[in-house]
N, C-alpha and C positions, 0 to 999 in steps of 0.2 A: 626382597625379591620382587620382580615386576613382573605383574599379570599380564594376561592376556587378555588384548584388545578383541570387546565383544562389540558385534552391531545393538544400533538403541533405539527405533521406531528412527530419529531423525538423523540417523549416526552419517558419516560423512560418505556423499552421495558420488558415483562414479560420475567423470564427464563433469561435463561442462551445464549437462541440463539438468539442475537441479534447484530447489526453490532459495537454495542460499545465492544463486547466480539470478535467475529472473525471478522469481517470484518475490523480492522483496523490493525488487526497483519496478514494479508492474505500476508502479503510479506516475511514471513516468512517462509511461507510451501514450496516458489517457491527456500529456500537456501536449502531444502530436499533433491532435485536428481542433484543437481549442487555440492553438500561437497559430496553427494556416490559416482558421478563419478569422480569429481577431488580425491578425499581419495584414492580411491580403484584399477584405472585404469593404473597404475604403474608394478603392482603385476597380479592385477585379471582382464583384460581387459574386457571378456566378460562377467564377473559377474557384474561389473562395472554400463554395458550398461544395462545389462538386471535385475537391479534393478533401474537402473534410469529412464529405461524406466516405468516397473511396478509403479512406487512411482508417476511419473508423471502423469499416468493413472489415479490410485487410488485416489491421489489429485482431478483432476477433477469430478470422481465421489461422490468423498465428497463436492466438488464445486455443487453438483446437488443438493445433502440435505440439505446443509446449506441454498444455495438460496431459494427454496422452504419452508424453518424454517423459512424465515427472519432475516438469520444472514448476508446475503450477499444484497448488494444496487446494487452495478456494476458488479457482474460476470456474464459473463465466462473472467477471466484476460488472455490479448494477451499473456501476459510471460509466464504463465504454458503452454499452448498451443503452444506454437513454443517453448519451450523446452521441450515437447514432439516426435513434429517432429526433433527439431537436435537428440536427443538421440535415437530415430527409425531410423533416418538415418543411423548416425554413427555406429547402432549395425547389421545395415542391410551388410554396408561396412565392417566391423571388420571381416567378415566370409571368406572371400578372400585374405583381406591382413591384416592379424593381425598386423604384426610387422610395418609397416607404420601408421596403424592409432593408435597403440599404444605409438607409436613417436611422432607422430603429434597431439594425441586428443588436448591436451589444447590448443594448437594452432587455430584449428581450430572451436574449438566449442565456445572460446570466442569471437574469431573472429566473428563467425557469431551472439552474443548477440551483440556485439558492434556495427555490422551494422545494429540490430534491433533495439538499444535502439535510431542509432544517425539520423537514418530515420524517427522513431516515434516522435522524435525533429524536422524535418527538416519538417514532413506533417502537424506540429501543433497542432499533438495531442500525446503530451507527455504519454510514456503506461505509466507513474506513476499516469497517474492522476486518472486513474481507484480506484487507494489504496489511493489518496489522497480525493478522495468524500465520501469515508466509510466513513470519521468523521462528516460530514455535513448530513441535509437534499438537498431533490432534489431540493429544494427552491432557496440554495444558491450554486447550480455545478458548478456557472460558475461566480464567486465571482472570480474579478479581482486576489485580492492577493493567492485566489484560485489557480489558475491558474499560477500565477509566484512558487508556492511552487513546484507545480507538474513540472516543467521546471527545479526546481532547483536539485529535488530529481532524474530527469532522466538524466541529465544532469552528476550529481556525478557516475550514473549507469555505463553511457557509459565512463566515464575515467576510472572508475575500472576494466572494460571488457578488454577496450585496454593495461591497466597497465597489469592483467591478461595473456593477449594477448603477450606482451612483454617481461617480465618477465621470461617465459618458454625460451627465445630465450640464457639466460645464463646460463643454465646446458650445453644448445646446444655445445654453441660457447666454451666452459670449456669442449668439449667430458665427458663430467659428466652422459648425461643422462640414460646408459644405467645401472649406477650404483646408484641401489635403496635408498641404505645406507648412499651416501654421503652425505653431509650437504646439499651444492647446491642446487641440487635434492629434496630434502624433502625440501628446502624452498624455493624455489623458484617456483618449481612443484606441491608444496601441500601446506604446511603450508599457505603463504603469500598470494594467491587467495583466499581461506577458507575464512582466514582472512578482507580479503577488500571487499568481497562479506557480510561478517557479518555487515560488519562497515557499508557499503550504505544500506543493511537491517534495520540497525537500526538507520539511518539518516532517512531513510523514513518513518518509525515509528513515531519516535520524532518531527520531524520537524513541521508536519501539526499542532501541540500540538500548538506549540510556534505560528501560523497562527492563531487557533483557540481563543484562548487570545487576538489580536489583533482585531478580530474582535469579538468579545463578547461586545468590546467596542464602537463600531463605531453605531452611531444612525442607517447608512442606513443597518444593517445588520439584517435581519430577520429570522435568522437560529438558535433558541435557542435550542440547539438538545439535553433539556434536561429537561425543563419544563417550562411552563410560568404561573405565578399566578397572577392572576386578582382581585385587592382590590377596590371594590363598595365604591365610597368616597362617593356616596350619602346617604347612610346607614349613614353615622358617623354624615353627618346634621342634620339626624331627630334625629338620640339618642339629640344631643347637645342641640334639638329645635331652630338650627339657620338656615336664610334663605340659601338657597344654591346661588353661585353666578350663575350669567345671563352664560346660556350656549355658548360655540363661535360658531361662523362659521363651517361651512362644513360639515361634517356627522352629527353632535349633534345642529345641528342647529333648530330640528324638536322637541323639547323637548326631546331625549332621556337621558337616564340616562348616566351621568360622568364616565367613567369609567378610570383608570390608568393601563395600560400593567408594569408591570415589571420583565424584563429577565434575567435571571439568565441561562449564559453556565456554564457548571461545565467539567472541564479538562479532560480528558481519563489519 
């Protein structure tokens, strides 16, 4: 006989606002003012900044409605927020010495994610794990392999930042950089950061998926963040007219009724 479908901390969420819709791709919004001003800041310096900064702004203020929706479990995320501040900084700087910090942006603005990302590694609290709990309940935040995923996903963050970081230094050393055009330059300064900033966006996406599978299986895992249905095995005694057996130990040990949990995650 089939149970009745009970809510479960993360059981499935009315609408559209819910953290299985944005709160698991929230690391996506933060690739928004990072591809305007790697794209743009070659050409358009201060349009550059002062859309990145705008977009990072805005971001957050849609981080207010979504949280208060219930589409968001952990924000406010560190990452939009100190990439608001580098991009205020940088456009505060840009006003005095253009030609410097148009030389130098990618340099230093990855620089400074990569000292964000390998700090947040080093205090033990990896900022991925903020986007790695969207897919869980608050039940299981701190679910061992939990916790090795968000290490892994910040971990690929900060080589990318430094690769990022790096990478700009051979238009340099090739006196390429001042020419927009050259292949170099567009790949090295634009294209290939774009590109490896996508790639760890969409490792962190992904990844937590392949965790959640792993534990959907595991008896001690309690996070079925997507429904649990409860089948009354005592019901199917009396239909049968056979005795039920002797209840066990521990909670049901009082005569309560039998009852069978079974969980069922369903993948994002």
């Amino acid at each position: 006989m089939l149970g009745l479908r009970v809510s479960y901390d993360g059981a499935t969420q009315p609408g559209l606002c819910n953290p299985y819709t944005f709160g698991v791709n929230a690391i996506f919004f933060a690739l928004i003012p990072y591809t305007v001003v790697t794209a743009l800041h070659d050409t358009h310096l201060e349009v550059a900044l002062i859309l990145g900064t705008a977009f990072s702004g805005a971001i957050i203020l849609l981080g207010i409605i979504v949280r208060f929706s219930g589409g968001y479990r952990t924000w406010p995320y560190a990452l939009e927020l100190f990439m608001l501040v580098v991009n205020a900084v940088l456009l505060g700087v840009s006003y005095p010495e253009p030609e410097k910090i148009k030389k130098y942006l990618p340099f230093i603005s990855n620089a400074f994610y990569a000292a964000f990302a390998l700090v947040s590694i080093m205090m033990t609290i990896p900022f991925t794990i903020q986007y790695v709990r969207e897919f869980v309940p608050s039940s299981a935040a701190t679910y061992d392999r939990l916790v090795r995923a968000a290490y892994a996903t910040a971990s690929l963050w900060t080589l990318t930042f430094v690769t990022n970081t790096l990478v700009y230094l051979v238009p340099i050393c090739r006196n390429r950089d001042q020419e927009h055009s050259h292949a170099l330059n567009l790949v090295f300064r634009i294209i290939l950061p774009i590109f490896l900033a996508f790639f760890a966006a969409l490792f962190t996406r992904l990844w937590p998926v392949q965790v959640m599978r792993q534990l959907a299986g595991s008896s001690g895992f309690d996070g079925a963040f997507r429904k649990v249905v409860v089948n009354p095995l005592a019901v199917m005694g009396d239909i049968m007219d056979l005795p039920l057996p002797p209840p066990p130990g521990g909670p049901y040990a009082m005569g309560a009724p039998l009852q069978q949990l079974q969980v069922q995650a369903i993948g994002t």
